[in-house]
N, C-alpha and C positions, 0 to 999 in steps of 0.2 A: 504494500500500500504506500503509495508515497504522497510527498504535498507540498505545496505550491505557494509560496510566499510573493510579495510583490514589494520590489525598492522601488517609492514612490519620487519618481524623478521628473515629472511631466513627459514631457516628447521622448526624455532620456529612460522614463521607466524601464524597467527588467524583472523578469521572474528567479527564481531560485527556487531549483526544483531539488525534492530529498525526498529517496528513496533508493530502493533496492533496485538492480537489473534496468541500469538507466540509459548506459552507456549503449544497448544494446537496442535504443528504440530510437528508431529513425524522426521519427515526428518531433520527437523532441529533441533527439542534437539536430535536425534543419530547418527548423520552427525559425531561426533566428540569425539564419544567416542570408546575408543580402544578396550575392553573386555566385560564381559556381567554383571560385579558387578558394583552396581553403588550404592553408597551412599547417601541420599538426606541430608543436612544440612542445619535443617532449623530454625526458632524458635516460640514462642508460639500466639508469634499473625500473622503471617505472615500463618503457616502451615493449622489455618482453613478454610482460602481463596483460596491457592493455589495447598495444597500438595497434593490433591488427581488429580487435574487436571493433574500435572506431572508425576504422577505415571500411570497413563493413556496415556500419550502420550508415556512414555521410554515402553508399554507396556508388551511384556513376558521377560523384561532384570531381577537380580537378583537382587532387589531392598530392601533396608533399608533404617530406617529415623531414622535421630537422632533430635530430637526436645529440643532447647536449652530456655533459658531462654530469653528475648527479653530487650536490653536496653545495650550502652556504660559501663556501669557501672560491667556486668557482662563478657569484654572481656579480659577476665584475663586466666592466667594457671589454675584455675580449671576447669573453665568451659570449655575451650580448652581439656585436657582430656579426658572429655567426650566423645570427638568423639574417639580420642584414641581408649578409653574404648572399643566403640563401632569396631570400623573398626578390631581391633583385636580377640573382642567376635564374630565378626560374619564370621573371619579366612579370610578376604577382601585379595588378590594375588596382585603382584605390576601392576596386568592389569586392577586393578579396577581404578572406577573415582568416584570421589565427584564432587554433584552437589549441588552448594551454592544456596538456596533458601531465598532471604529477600536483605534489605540492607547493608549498609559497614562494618558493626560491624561481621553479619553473612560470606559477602565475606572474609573480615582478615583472620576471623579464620578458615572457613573452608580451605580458600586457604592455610596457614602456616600450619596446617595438612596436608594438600595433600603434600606439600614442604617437613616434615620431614616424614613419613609414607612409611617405607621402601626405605626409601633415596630419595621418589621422587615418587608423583605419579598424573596423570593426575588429574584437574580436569575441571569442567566448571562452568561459573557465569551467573545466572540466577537472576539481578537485578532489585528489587519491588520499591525502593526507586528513587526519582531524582536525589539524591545526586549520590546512588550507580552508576545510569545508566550514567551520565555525567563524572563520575570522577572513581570513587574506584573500579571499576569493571574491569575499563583497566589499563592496564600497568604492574602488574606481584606484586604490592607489597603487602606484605603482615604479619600478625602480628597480638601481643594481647597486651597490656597496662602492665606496672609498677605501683606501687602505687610513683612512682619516677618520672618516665615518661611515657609519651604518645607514644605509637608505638615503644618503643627500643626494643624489643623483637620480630624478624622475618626475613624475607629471599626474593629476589627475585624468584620469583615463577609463572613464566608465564600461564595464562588458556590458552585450547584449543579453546574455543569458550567463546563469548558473546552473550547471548540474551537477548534483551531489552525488554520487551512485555510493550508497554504504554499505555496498559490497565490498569494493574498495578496500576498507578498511581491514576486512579478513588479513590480508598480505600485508598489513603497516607490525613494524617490529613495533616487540613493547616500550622502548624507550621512547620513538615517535606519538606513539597512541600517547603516552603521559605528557608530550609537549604538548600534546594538543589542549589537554585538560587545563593547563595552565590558563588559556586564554576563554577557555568556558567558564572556571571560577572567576575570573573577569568579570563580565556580564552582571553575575550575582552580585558585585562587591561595588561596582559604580550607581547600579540602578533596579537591581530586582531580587531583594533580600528573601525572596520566598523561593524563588531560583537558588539562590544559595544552601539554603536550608533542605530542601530536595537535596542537592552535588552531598552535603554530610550524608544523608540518610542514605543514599544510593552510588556514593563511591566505587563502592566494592562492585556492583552491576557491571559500570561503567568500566574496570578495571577486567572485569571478565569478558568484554566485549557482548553483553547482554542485548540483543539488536532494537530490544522496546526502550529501550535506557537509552540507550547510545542515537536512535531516531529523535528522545522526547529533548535530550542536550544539543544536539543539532539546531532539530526548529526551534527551540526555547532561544538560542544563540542567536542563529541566524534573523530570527526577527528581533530581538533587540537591535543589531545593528543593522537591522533596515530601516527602523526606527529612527535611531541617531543620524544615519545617513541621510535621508529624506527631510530629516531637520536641519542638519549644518553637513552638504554635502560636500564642502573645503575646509573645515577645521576651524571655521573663525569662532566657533563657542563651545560647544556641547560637546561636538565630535572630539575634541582633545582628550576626553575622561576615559575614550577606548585606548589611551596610551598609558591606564595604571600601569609600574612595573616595571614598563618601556627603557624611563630613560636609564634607571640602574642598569637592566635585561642589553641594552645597547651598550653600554659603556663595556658589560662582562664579555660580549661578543667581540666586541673590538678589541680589549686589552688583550682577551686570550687567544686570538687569533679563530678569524672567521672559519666555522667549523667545531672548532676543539668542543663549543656548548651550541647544546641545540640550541633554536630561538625560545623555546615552551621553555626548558631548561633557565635558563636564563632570565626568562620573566618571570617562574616560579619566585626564583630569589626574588627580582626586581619586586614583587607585591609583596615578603616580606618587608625588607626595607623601609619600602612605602610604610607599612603598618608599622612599624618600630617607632619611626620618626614621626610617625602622624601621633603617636602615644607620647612621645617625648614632649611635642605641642603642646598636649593636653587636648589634642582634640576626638583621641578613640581610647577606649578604656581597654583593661586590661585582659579582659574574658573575651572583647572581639578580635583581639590582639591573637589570642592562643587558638581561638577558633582558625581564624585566618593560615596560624601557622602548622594545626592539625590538620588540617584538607588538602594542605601541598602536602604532606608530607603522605598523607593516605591519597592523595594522587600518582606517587612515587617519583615526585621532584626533589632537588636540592634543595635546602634552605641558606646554604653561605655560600659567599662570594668564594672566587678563587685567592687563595691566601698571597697571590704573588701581585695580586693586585693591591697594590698600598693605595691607605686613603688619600693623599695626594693626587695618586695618578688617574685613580676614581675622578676625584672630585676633576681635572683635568678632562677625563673622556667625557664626562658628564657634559661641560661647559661647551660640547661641540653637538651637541642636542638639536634636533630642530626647532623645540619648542623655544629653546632660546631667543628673547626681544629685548633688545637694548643692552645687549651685554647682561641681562639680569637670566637667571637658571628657574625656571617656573615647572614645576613640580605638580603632579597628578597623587594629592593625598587623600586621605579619608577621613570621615568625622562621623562615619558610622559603616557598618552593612548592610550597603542597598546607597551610599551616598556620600558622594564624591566631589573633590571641585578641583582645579587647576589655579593655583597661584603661586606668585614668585614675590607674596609677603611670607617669609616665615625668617623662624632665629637660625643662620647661619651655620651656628653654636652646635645647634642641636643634630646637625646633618652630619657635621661632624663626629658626632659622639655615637651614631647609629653608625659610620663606615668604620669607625674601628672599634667597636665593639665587635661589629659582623664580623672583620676578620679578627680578633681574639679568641673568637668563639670555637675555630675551629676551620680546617679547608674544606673549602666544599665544593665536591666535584661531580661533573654532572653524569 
């Protein structure tokens, strides 16, 4: 049974579909494609499982694949290129579409190719991953890494379609399945405390890949951020608060080298953090505090940073954030579960005293 969501974007709306055996229905990967080229973009351990089923369903369209290298570490401008390479070797018209096959790393990049590729050209996301299918899939952003920073390099880029297939997930290792989790307790922790309180009760489901669990964390996901999307579909208010996590989870990505920590990994920590310092505030108490840091850890995340990352160098990857304005570092903290807000008043002091604590506590690795 599957089901049907809608990002409310005007002319630019899209659905996001979720369900099982998705990938394998024609009506719905061609529902949404404008021309008859269609690019698949995918990568090398995703393509033996999937790529032929999809090229099967797009049936007699005019179909290429570009098969990329598989890993955060390779989401950089060469590898990006590549598709270039390709969509221009094979003379792709701006009626062509790209079709993102894999997780977020795959969505970024193909999507920011579709974004600059004759100034703009359709594509759709076709996400293998939890992470991708909860989070990265929706919303339009899109991008490839710095050796500087994480994600400063890309566009809003809205897909035409989403499809979930949560079959998919059967083949995700368990460490990926838990990054994904990361970015679903999200959701709970910004704007829907009753969501959150389900993820405690049903963890353990969600960890055994239970498919009624794992559909109802999905849709629950995915329309929240259809929600925030359709409201602030650039970031200028609301949409920031889907970055709880981020900007610690970014800094640990970048210091320890893209790759070494998953993205889910690494946000895990990031929402602790968040939670430590939003306590040190005075503005989250002590029982939502532990809550918080029970559910990662029965999600089976990290809770601590990489100990070689000193608070210095932290507070340095930090300051290269995107949310940064005016030189000033503006923070996604909490003052309750279920509500959130983004600012860059707090005491300096206290950011301080949560990055070395974190790394006192212990290494933590993902």
């Amino acid at each position: 049974m599957s089901e049907t969501l809608l990002v409310g974007l005007g002319e630019r709306s899209y659905p996001i579909h979720i369900g099982p055996g998705l990938l394998d229905r024609p009506e719905i990967l061609r529902a949404r494609i404008p021309g008859r080229q269609v690019m698949i973009v995918t990568n090398e351990t995703v393509a033996p499982l999937y790529l032929d089923r999809v090229e099967r369903a797009l049936g007699d369209l005019r179909i290429a694949r570009v098969v990329l290298p598989d890993g955060e570490k390779y989401k950089n401008l060469e590898t990006w290129n590549r598709i270039m390479d390709d969509l221009l070797g094979h003379r792709y018209a701006r009626d062509c579409t790209l079709a993102a096959l894999g997780g977020g790393v795959i969505g970024d990049m193909a999507g920011f190719a579709a974004a600059c590729y004759q100034r703009g050209v359709a594509f759709i996301q076709l996400p293998t991953s939890l992470l991708a299918q909860v989070d990265s899939s929706v919303g339009g952003k899109t991008g490839i890494n710095h050796p500087l920073g994480k994600n400063m390099i890309g566009a809003f880029h809205q897909p035409r379609a989403v499809v979930a297939d949560t079959d998919t997930l059967d083949t995700l290792p368990d460490p990926e399945l838990a990054a994904g989790l990361a970015e679903v307790i999200k959701y709970g922790l910004i704007r829907d405390p009753a969501f959150f309180a389900w993820l405690e009760a049903n963890m353990e489901r969600l960890r055994g890949r239970d498919t009624q669990a794992l559909t109802h964390a999905i849709e629950r996901s995915c329309r929240n951020k259809a929600e925030v999307v359709a409201a602030d579909e650039r970031e200028a208010g609301e949409r920031a608060l889907l970055n709880l996590g981020h900007t610690f989870g970014h800094a640990i990505e970048t210091g320890a080298g893209y790759g070494a920590w998953l993205h889910g990994e690494a946000v895990g920590v990031g929402i602790c953090l968040a939670a430590d310092l939003s306590a040190r505030l005075g503005w989250l108490d002590a029982a939502s505090v532990r809550r918080i840091r029970s559910l990662i850890v029965a999600a089976g995340l990290p809770v601590a940073p990489p100990a070689e990352i000193d608070p210095e160098r932290f507070r340095a990857l930090m300051a290269r954030d995107k949310k940064v304005l005016d030189n000033r570092l503006r923070l996604v903290l909490l003052q309750g579960i279920g509500k959130a807000l983004v600012t860059a008043d707090f005491d300096h002091a206290r950011l301080d005293e949560t990055l070395a604590t974190a790394r006192s506590a212990g290494h933590g690795s993902p």
